[in-house]
C-alpha positions in Angstrom: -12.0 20.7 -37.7 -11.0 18.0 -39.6 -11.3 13.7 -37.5 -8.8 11.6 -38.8 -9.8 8.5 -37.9 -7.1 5.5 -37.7 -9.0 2.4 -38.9 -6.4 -0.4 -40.4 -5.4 -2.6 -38.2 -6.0 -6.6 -38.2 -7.5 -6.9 -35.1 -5.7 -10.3 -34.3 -6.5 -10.3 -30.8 -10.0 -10.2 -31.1 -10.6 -12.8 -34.2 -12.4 -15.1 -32.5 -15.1 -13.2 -31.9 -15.0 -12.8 -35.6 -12.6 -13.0 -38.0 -14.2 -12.0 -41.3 -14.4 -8.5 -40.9 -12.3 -5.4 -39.7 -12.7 -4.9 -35.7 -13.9 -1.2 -36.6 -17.6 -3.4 -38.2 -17.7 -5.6 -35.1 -20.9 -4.6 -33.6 -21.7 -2.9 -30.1 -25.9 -3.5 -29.5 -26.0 -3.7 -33.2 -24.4 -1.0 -34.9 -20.5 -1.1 -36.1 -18.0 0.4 -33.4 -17.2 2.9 -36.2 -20.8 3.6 -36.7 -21.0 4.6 -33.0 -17.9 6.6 -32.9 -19.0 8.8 -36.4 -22.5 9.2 -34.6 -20.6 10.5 -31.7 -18.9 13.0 -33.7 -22.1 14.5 -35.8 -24.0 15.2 -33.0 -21.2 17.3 -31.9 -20.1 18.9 -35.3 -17.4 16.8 -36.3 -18.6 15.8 -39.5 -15.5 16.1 -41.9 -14.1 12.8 -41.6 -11.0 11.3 -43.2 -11.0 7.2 -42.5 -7.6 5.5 -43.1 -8.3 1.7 -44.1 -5.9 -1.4 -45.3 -6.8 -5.0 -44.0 -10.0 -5.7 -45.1 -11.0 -2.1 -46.2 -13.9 -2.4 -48.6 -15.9 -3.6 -46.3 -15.9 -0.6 -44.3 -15.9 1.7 -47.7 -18.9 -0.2 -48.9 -21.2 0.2 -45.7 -20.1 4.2 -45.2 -19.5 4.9 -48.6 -19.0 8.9 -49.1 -20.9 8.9 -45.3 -23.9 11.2 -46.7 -26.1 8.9 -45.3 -24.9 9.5 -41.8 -24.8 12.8 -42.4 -20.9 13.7 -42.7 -18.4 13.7 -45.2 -16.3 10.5 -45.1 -12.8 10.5 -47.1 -10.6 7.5 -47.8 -6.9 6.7 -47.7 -6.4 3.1 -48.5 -2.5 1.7 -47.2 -1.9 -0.6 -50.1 1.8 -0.9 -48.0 1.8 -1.2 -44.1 3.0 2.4 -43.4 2.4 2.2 -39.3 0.1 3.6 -37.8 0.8 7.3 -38.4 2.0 7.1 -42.0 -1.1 7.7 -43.6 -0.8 11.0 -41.8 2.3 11.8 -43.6 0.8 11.1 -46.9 -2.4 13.3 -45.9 -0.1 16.8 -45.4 -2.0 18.2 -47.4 -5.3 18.2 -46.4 -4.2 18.5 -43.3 -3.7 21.9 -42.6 -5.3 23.1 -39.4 -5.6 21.3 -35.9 -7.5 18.2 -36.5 -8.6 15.0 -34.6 -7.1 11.8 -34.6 -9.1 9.0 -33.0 -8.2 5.3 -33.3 -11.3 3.0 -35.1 -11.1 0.4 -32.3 -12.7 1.9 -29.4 -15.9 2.8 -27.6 -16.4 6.8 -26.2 -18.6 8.9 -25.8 -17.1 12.4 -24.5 -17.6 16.2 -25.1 -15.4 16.6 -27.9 -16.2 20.0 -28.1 -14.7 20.6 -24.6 -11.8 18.7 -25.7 -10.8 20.6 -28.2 -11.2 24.2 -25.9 -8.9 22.9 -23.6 -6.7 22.1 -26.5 -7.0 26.1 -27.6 -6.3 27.1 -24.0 -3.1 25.5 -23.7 -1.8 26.2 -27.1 0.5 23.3 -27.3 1.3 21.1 -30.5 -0.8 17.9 -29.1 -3.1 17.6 -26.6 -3.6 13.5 -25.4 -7.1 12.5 -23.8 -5.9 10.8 -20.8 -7.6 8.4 -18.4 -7.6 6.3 -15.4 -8.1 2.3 -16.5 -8.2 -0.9 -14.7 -5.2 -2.6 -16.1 -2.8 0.9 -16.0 0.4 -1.8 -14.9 0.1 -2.9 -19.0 -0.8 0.2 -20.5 1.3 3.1 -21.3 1.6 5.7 -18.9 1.8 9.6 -19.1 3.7 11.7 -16.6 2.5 15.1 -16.5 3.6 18.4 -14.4 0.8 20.7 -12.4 0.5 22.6 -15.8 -0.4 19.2 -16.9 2.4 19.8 -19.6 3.9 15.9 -20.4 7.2 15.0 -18.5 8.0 11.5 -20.1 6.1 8.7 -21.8 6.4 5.1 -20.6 5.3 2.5 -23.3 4.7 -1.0 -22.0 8.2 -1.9 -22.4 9.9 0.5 -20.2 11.1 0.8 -16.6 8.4 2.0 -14.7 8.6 3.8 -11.0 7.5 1.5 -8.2 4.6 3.6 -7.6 3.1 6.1 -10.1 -0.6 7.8 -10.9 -2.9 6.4 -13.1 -3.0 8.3 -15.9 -3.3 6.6 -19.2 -3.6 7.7 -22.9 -7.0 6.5 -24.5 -5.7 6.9 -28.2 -7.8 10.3 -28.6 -5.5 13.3 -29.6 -5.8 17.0 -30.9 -2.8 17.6 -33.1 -1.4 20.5 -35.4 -0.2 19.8 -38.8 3.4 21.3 -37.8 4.2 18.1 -35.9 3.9 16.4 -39.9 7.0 18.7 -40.4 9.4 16.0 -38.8 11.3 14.4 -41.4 11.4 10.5 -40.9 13.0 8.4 -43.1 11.8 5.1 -41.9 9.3 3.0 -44.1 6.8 2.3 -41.1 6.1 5.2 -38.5 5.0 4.9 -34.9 2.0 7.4 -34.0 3.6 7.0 -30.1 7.4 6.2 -30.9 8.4 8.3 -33.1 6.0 11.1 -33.2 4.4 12.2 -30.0 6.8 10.5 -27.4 9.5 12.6 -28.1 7.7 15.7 -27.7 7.6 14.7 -23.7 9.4 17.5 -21.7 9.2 19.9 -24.7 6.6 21.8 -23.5 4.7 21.6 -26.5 2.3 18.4 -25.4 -0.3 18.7 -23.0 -2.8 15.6 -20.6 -6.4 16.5 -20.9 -7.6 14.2 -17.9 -10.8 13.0 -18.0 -13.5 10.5 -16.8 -15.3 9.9 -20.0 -15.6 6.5 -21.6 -13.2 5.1 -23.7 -12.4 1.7 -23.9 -10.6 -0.5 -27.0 -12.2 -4.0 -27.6 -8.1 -5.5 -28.2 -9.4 -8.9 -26.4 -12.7 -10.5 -26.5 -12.9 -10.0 -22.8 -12.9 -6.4 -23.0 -15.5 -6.4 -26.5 -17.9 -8.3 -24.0 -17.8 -5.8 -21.0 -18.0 -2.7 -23.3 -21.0 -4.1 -25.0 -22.1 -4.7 -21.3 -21.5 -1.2 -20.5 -23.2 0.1 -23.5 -26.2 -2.1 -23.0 -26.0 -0.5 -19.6 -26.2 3.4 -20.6 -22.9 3.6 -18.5 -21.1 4.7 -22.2 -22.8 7.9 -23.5 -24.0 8.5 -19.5 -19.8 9.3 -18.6 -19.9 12.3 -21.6 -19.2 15.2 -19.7 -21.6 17.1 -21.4 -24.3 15.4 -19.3 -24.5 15.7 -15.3 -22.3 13.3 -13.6 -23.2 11.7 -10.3 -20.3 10.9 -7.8 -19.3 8.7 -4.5 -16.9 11.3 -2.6 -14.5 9.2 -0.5 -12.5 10.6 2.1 -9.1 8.6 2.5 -7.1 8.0 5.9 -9.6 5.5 7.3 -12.0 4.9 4.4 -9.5 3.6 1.8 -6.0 3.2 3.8 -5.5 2.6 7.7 -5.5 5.4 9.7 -2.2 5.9 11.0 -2.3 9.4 12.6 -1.2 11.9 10.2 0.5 9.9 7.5 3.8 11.2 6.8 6.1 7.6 5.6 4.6 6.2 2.3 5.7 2.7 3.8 2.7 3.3 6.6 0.3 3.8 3.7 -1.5 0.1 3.3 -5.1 -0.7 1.3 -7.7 -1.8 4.1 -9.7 -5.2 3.3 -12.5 -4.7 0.5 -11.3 -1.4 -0.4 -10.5 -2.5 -4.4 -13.7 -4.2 -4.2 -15.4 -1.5 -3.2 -14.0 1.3 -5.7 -14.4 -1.5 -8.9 -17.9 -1.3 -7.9 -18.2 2.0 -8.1 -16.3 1.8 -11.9 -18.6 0.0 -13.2 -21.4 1.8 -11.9 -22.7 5.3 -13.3 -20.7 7.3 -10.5 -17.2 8.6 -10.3 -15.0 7.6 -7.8 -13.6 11.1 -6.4 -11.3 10.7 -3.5 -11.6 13.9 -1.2 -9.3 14.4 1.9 -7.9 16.7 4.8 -3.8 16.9 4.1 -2.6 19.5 7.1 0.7 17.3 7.0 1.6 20.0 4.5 1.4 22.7 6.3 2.9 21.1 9.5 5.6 20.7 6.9 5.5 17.1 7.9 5.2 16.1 4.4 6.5 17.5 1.1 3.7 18.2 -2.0 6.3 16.0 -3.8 6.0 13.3 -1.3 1.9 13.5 -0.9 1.9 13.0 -4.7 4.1 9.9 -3.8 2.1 8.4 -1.4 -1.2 9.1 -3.9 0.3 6.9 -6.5 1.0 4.5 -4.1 -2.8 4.5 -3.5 -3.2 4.4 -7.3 -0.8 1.9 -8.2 -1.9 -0.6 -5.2 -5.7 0.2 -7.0 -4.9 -0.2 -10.2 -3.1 -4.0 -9.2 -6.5 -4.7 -8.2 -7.9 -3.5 -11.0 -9.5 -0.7 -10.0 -9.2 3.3 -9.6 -9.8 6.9 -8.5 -11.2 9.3 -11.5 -9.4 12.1 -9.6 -7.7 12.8 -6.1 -8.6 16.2 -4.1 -6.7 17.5 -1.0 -6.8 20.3 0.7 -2.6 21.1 2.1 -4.1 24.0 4.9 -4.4 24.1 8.5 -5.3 27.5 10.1 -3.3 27.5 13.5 -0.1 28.9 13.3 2.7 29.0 15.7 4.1 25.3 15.5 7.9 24.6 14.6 8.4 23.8 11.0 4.9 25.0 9.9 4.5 26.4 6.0 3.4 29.8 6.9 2.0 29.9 3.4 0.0 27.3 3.8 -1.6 28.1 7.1 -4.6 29.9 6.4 -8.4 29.7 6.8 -9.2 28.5 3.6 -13.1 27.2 1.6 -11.4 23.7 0.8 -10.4 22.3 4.1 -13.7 20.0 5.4 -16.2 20.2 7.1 -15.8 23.4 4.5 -17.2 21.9 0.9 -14.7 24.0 -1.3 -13.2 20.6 -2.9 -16.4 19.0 -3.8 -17.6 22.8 -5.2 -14.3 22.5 -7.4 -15.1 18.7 -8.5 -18.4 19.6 -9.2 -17.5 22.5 -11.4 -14.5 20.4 -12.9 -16.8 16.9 -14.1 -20.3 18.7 -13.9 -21.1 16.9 -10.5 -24.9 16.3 -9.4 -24.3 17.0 -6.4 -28.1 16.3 -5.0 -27.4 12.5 -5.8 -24.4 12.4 -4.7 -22.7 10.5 -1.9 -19.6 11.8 0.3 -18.2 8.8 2.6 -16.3 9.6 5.9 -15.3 8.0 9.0 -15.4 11.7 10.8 -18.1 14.4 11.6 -16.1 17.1 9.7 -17.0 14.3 6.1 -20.5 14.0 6.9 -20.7 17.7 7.4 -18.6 18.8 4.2 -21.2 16.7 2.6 -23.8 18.2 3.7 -22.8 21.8 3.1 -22.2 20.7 -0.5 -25.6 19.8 -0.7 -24.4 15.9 -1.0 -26.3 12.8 0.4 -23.8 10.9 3.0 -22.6 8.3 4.2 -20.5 7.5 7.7 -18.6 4.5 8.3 -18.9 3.9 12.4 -21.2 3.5 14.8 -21.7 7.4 15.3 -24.7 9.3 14.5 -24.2 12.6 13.1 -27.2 12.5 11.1 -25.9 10.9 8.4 -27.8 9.3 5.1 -26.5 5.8 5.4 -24.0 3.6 8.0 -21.8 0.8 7.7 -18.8 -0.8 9.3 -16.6 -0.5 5.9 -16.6 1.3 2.4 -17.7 -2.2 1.0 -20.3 -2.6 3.1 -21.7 1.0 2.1 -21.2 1.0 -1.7 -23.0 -2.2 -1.6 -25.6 -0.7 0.2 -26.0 2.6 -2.2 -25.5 0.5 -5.6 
């Protein structure tokens, strides 16, 4: 499979940190950004590279040359005009014949590429996007996807956004098939997002691969600093989902929100103290942040799916303001007593997910390749601490009880500081 990879831009927002070169050469733990991204690639048999260059292009010709040395093929197409950022594309038809790669230059990831691209095959669309939950989602472009994670709409930074809405963002990887280069545009510049793969929302044809991994652009120097950090760290090529992941299970209604009884208004739904503190914590640590949680308001019929997904991007949105967030959300909709006016009869069954039962940590584990033995599931009730420990998880209870739990503390701050 052919990696186009997108590597002309100015990089205006980041001159200071230097100016003289193009952003792709600006150096992580000294090796180029571009460098790190190629050797990313190899290792994973992606080694038939196309590199589009303009602003200051030579430089990065010169240091990868034909890319022999780095053991892949490296092509060139040099913008002598601004085209946008997907004209090059347009003018590379032809060697673009099969489904191929198309990263952006600017950005630090490590992630199974491989795996990627199955999914990709599996859902048989024309693009696949690698999306991702970020710290600053409120000024990032957001994705709205169905259950068949097909894409509903596209909301750039400039439009109206819902009040509340999930955390999904697109990193600026994509898997794309040369039949989406059939679109006739007329306009001298082209917009990869605008005029390309943003109208393909509600087609059908355009699919959200959600994922953990890392991927991070260095647009400001803020953001070159922490990924550096991170790199320095080992908390970059430790997120590829090729390697085993380790994760802080959080159960919700009295861990992350105030317990309210069963939760059935998304105007009850309120942050306690610390709780952003806590989860950022965990982001920049080398565990996920997986929130796993009891919903029988379902089958009471109390609540609506519709409206549980509501009240979740409330959760995510409040997170996100913070500027933190959830790699994914787990709930379990059963209850097994029946007999109760307005019950879902379909949903009222004995079932492996609903705790102390360990089926939604099984599923996370098999979804992000989970270490479960080092581990941690957080809980304010018996049935957390014991849907830990059935999935073979170290735990964690917040209260005074003892039901033979790992660690204790009187909030989720209080015990992520204690396990990090």
């Amino acid at each position: 499979m052919k990696v186009v990879i997108m590597a002309g831009g100015k990089g205006t927002r980041i001159s200071s940190v230097r100016s003289d070169i193009p952003k792709p050469m600006l150096e992580i733990d000294g090796k180029p950004v571009l460098e790190r991204e190629i050797e990313c690639l190899k290792e994973q048999g992606f080694d038939d590279i196309i590199i589009t260059v303009s602003h200051l292009g030579d430089i990065i010709k010169d240091y990868f040359k034909d890319g022999s040395q780095f053991g892949v093929k490296i092509e060139y197409f040099t913008e002598v005009e601004p085209l946008g950022n997907a004209g090059a594309l347009f003018r590379l038809k032809d060697k673009l014949t099969e489904d191929f790669l198309l990263l952006n230059a600017d950005a630090i990831f490590d992630i199974d590429f491989n795996r990627f691209v199955k999914y990709h095959k599996e859902k048989g669309g024309l693009v696949t996007l690698f999306t991702h939950p970020n710290s600053h989602p409120y000024d990032s472009g957001l994705i709205i996807a169905n259950d068949n994670m097909e894409v509903l709409s596209w909301l750039t930074k400039e439009d109206t956004r819902p009040t509340y809405y999930k955390n999904r963002v697109n990193a600026g990887l994509h898997v794309i098939s040369p039949k989406v280069l059939e679109k006739v545009i007329d306009t001298p510049k082209i917009d990869l997002d605008r005029q390309l793969l943003k109208p393909l929302a509600g087609s059908g044809l355009m699919f959200v691969y959600d994922s953990p991994e890392y991927v991070k652009d260095m647009g400001t120097p803020e953001r070159y600093y922490l990924v550096e950090s991170d790199y320095k760290l080992g908390i970059v090529r430790s997120r590829n989902l090729a390697n085993k992941q380790k994760a802080i299970f959080l159960d919700r209604d009295g861990v992350i929100n105030k317990m309210v009884g069963f939760l059935k208004n998304i105007d009850d739904f309120e942050l306690l103290d610390g709780v952003s503190e806590a989860i950022k914590m965990i982001n920049h640590s080398n565990y996920l942040a997986i929130v796993i949680t009891n919903q029988p308001v379902i089958a009471r019929g109390d609540v609506t799916l519709d409206e549980l997904n509501m009240i979740h991007n409330k959760m995510e949105t409040l997170l996100g303001l913070d500027g933190a967030y959830l790699d994914h959300i787990y709930y379990c909709p059963h209850h097994p007593d029946k007999g109760f006016p307005g019950e879902v009869l379909e949903y009222k069954i004995k079932c492996d997910c609903r705790k102390p039962a360990p089926g939604m940590i099984l599923k996370a584990a098999k979804d992000f390749n989970i270490d479960l033995e080092n581990s941690y599931m957080i809980g304010d009730m018996k049935s957390d601490i014991l849907c830990g420990k059935n999935a073979g998880c170290k735990t964690a209870l917040i209260g005074n009880d003892d039901f033979n739990q790992d660690l204790s503390g009187n909030s989720l701050l209080e015990i992520i500081k204690q396990i990090l």
